[in-house]
BABAGU-688097 format. One record per residue (C-alpha): residue number from 0; residue in three letters; x, y, z. Coordinates in Angstrom, 3 decimals. Layout:
BEGIN
rotor,rogu,x,y,z
NUM,ala,X,Y,Z
...
***
This chain:
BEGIN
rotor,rogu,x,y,z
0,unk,-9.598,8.773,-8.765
1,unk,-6.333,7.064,-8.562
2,unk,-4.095,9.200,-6.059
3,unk,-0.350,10.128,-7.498
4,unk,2.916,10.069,-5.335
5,unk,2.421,13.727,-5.751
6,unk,-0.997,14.257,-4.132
7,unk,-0.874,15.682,-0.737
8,unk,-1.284,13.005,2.036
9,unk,-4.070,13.143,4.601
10,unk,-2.681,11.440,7.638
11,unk,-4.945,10.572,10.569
12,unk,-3.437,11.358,13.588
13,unk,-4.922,9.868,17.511
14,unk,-4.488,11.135,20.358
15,unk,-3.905,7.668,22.610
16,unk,-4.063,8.295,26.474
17,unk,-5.385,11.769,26.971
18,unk,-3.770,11.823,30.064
19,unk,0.043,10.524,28.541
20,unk,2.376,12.652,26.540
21,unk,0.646,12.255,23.528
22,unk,-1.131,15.320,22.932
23,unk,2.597,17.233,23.939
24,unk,4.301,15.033,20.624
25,unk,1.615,15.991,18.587
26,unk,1.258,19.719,19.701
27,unk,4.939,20.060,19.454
28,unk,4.720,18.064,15.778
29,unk,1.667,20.022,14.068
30,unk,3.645,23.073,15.570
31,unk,6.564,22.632,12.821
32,unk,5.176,24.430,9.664
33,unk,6.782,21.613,7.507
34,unk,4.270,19.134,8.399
35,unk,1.250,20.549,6.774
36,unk,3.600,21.596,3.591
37,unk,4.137,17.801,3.365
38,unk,1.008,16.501,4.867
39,unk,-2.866,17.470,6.313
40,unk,-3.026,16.080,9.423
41,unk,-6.143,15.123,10.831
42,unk,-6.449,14.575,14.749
43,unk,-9.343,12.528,16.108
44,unk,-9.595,14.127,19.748
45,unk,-10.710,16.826,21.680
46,unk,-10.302,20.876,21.027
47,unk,-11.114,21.114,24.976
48,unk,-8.279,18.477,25.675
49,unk,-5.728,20.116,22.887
50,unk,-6.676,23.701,24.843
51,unk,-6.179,21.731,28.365
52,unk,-2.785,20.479,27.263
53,unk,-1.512,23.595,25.342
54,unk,-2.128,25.766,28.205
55,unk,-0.290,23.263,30.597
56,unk,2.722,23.799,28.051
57,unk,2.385,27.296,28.235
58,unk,2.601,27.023,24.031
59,unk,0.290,29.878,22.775
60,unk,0.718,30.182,19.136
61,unk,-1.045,26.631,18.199
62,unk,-4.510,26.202,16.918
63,unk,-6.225,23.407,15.394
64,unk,-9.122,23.380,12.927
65,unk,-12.367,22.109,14.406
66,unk,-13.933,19.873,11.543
67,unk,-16.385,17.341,11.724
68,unk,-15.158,14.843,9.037
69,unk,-12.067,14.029,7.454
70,unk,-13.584,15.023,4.084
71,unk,-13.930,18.998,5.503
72,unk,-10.091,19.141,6.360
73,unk,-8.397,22.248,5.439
74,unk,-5.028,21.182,3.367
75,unk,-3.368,24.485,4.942
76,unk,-4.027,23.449,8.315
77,unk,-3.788,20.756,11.016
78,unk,-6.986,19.747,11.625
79,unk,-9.055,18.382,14.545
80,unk,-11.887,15.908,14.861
81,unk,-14.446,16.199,18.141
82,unk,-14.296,12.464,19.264
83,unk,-15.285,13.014,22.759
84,unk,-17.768,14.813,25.059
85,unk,-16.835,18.579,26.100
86,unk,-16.813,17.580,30.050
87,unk,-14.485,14.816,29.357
88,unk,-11.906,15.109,32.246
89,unk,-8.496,15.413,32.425
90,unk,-6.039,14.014,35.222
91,unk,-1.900,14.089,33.787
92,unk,-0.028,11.093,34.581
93,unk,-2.738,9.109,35.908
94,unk,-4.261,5.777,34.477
95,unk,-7.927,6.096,34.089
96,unk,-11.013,3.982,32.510
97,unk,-12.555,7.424,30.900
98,unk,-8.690,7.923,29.422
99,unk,-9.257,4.488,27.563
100,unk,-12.380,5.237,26.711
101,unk,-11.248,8.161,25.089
102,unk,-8.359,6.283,23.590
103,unk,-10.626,3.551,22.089
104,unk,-13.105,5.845,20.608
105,unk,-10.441,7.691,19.123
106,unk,-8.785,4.654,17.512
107,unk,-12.187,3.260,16.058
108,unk,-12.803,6.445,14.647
109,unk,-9.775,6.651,12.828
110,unk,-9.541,3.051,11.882
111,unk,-12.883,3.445,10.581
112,unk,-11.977,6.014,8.221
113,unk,-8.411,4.678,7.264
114,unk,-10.765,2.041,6.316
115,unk,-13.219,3.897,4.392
116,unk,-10.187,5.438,2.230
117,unk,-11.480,8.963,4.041
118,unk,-7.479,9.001,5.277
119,unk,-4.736,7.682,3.580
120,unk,-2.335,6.972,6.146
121,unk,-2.930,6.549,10.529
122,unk,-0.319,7.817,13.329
123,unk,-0.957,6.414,16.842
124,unk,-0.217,7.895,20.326
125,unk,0.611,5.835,22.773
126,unk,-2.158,3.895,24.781
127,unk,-1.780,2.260,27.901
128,unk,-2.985,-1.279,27.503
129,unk,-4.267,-1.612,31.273
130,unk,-7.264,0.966,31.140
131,unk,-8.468,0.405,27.730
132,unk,-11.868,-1.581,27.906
133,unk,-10.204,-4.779,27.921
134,unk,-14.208,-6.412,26.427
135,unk,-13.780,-4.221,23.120
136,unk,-9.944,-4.188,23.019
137,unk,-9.114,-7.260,24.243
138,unk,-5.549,-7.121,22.094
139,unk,-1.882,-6.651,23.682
140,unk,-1.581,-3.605,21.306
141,unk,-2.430,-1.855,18.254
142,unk,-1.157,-4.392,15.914
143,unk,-3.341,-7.324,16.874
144,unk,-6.477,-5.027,16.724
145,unk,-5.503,-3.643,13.448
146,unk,-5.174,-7.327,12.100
147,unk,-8.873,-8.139,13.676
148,unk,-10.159,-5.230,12.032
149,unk,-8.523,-5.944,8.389
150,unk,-8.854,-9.852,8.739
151,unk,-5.034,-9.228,8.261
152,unk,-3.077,-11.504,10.297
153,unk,0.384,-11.929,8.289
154,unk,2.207,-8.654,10.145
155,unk,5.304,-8.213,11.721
156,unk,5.992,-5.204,14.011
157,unk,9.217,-3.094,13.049
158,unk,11.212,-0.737,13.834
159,unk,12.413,1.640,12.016
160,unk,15.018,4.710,12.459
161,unk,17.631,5.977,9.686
162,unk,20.384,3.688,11.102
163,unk,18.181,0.287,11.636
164,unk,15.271,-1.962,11.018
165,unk,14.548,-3.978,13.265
166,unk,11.332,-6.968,12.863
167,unk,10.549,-9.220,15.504
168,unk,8.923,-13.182,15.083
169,unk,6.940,-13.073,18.434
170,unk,5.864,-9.775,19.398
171,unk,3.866,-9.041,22.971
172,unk,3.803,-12.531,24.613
173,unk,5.058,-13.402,27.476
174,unk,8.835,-14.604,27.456
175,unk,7.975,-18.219,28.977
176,unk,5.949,-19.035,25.563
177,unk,8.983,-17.143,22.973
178,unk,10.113,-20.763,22.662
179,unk,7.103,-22.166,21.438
180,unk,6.429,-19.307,19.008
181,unk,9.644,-19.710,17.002
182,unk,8.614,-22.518,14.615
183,unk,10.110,-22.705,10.953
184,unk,6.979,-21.700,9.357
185,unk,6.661,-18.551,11.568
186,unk,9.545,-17.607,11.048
187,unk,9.726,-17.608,6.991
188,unk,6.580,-15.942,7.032
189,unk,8.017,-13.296,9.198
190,unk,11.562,-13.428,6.710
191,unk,8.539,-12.889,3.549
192,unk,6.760,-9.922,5.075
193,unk,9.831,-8.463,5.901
194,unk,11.708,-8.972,2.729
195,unk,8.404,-8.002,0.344
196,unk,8.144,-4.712,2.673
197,unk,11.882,-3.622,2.286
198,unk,10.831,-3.680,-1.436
199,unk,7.640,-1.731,-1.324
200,unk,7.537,0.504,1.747
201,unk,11.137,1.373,1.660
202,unk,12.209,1.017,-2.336
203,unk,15.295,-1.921,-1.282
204,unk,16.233,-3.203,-3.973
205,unk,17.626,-6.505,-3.012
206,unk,17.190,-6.670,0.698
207,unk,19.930,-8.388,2.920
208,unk,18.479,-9.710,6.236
209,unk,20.006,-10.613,9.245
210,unk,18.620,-13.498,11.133
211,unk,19.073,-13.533,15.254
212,unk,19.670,-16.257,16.820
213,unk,17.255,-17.270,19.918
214,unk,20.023,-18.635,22.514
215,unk,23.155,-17.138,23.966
216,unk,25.799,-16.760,20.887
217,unk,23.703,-18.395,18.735
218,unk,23.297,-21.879,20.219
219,unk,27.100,-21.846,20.102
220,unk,27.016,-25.420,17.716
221,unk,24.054,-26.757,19.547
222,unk,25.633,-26.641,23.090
223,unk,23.629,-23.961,23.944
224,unk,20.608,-24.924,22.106
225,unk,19.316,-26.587,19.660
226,unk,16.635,-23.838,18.228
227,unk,19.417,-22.546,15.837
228,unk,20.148,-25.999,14.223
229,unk,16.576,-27.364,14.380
230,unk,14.286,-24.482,13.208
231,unk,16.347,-21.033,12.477
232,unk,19.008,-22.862,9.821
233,unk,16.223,-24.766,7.960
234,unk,13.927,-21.782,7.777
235,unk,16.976,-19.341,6.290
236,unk,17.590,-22.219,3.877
237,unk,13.949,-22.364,2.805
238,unk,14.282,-18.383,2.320
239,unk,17.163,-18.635,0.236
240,unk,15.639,-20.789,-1.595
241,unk,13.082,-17.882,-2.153
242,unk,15.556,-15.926,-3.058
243,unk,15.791,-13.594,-0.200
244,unk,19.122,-12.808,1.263
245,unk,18.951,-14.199,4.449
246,unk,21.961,-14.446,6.924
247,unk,22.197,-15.907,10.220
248,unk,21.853,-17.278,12.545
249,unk,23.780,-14.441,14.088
250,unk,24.607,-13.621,18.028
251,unk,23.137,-10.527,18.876
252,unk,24.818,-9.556,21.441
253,unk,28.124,-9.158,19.467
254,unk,26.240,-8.023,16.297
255,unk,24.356,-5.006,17.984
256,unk,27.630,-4.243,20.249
257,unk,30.086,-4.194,17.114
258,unk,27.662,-2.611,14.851
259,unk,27.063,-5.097,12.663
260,unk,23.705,-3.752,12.231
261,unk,24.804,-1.212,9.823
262,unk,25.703,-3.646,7.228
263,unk,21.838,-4.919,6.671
264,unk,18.880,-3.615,5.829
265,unk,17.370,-5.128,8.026
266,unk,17.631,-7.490,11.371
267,unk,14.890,-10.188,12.139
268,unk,15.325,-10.566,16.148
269,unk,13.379,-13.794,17.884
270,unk,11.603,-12.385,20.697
271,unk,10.882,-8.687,21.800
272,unk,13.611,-7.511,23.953
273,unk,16.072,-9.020,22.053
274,unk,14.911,-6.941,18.938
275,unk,13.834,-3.334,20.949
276,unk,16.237,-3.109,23.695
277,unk,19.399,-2.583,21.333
278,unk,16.851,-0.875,19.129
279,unk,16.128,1.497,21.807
280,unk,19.293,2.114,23.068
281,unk,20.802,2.908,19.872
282,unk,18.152,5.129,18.179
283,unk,15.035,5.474,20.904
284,unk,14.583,9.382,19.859
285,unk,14.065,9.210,16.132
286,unk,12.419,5.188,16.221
287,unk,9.117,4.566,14.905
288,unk,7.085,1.604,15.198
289,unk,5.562,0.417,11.795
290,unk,3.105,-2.079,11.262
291,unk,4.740,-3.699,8.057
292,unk,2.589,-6.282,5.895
293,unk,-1.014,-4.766,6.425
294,unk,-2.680,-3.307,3.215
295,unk,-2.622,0.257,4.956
296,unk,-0.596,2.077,6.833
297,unk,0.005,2.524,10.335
298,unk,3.276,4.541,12.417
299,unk,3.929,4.884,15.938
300,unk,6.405,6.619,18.299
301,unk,8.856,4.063,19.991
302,unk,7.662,5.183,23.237
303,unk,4.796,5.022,25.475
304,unk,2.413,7.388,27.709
305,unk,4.999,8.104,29.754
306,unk,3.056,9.640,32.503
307,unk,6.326,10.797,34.654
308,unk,6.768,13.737,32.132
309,unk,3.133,14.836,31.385
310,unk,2.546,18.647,31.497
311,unk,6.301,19.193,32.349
312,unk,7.296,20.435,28.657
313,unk,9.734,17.805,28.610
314,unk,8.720,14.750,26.055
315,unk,10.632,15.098,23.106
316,unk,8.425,14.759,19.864
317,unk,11.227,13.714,17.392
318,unk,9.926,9.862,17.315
319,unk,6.432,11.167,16.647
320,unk,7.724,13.560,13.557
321,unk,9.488,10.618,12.425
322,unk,6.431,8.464,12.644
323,unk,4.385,11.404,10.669
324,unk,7.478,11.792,8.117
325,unk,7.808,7.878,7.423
326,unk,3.934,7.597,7.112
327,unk,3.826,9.759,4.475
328,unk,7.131,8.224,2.989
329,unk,6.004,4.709,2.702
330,unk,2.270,5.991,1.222
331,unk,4.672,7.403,-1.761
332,unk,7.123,4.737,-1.958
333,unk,3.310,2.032,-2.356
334,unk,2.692,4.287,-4.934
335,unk,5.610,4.313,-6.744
336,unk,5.826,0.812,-6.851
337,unk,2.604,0.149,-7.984
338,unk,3.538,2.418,-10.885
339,unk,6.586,1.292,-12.051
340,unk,5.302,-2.549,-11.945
341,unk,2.119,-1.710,-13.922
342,unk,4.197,-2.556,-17.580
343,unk,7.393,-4.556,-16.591
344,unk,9.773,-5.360,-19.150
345,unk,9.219,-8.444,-20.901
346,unk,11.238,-11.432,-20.051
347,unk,13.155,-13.060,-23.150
348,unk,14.599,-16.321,-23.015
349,unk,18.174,-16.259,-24.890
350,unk,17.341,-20.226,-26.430
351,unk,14.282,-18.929,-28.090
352,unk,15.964,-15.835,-29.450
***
């Protein structure tokens, strides 16, 4: 059966790096009643590792419902899914293989049934990249593996908070290769992904883009660089021609600093920092990172495992509500779309008239 924008969502929740700050966010989360009136969250962990965190937290009103698939979950409830063995251990703030084990089998689990239309949406905790088992997860992230596992490749990683948007054209690469990643063709298909998922995730109308420049203020008329004149100007000319609203190239550092920002829907930065460290310092609390262009859904916190704050009550789980609450707006907005593009209007031509 088709699903409605009005169905309840079942979002798939994991619980990344059991010894991160995950399983606080998502305690805290699941323990804000509005969640399940808007959602039924489904977490593919541990009840021994939710107990082991909870009681660390000294929170003692929070259960979970202990299901076995994500066809038994309760709609009234947060639910839980047993990924791991009972005697799995524990050890806060520390980087450990069996904590990327845990984190991988998690993830596949959850992929598996995102996959298998048993969820309709997936929220990731953080991982740490350095103890997952680099020979089944040999990816920089969860974006790359999420394109493996959907043949997918044609993504862009964005940010998102109710102030910005923020893509990027070359995501986790080192810097010394950003250069050879910002090509004309990558970057229009980045401008295309971008522009097509302000219209469907996020109900734009007619998008307006900002384009970054790659060199200090923009190349500054080539005698700073010749990216901007070469590659960036031809590609936003090519858009255009697309019709999508492209402007740039812009400097970033006086478009971020004189909040320029807030006049887009959108800004396409060249290389990671450039695109996350304003994004961060302007709206790291309520950011979420969104996999945009893949045929399902995937949210993130802006943060990682941070292992400095684990069992200290102190991680703030506003970027993982957010990531929860845009999940389930974007899984709407798809639908919505899809609705209202089922019988367009017909197009008359005034000659023929």
């Amino acid at each position: 059966m088709e699903k409605k924008a009005s169905d309840k969502i079942k979002i798939g929740i994991t619980q990344g790096d059991i010894n991160g700050i995950g399983y606080e966010v998502i305690i805290k989360t699941l323990l804000d009643a509005r969640i399940v009136e808007l959602c039924t969250p489904v977490v593919y962990g541990s009840p021994k590792v939710v107990a082991y965190h909870r009681k660390a937290l000294n929170i003692t009103n929070f259960s979970l419902n202990n299901i076995k698939k994500a066809d038994d979950a309760n709609p009234k409830r947060a639910n839980v899914i047993n990924c791991l063995d009972d005697n799995i251990r524990v050890e806060f703030g520390k980087s450990t293989d069996i904590a990327g084990d845990a984190a991988l089998k998690s993830l596949e689990l959850a992929v598996a049934d995102l996959k298998g239309g048993k969820i309709d949406a997936l929220v990731t905790a953080p991982i740490n990249k350095n103890n997952m088992p680099h020979s089944k997860f040999p990816y920089p992230g969860h974006t790359e593996y999420l394109e493996k596992i959907f043949n997918f490749q044609n993504t862009l990683m964005l940010m998102v908070s109710p102030v910005l948007r923020v893509g990027i054209v070359s995501g986790h690469i080192p810097f010394s290769r950003v250069t050879t990643e910002i090509t004309h063709e990558k970057i229009l298909q980045k401008l295309r992904i971008l522009n097509q998922s302000l219209i469907n995730d996020f109900t734009v109308r007619k998008p307006r883009i900002a384009i970054l420049g790659l060199n200090p203020h923009a190349g500054d008329n080539g005698f700073l660089g010749s990216e901007e004149n070469n590659v960036i100007v031809p590609a936003i000319q090519q858009a255009r021609n697309e019709n999508i609203i492209a402007i740039g190239p812009i400097a970033a550092d006086g478009f971020f600093g004189s909040s320029s920002y807030k006049k887009y829907d959108a800004v396409l930065a060249m290389y990671h920092d450039q695109g996350l460290a304003p994004f961060k310092a302007i709206c790291f609390n309520e950011g979420v990172n969104y996999t945009a262009g893949l045929p399902v859904i995937r949210t993130s916190p802006a943060h990682g495992t941070a292992y400095e704050l684990v069992g200290k009550n102190e991680a703030s789980e506003e970027s993982f509500r957010q990531a929860i609450y845009l999940a389930c707006d974007i899984y709407k907005n798809r639908i919505l779309n899809k609705e209202l593009s089922k019988n367009p209007l017909k197009h008359f031509d005034k000659e023929n008239l």
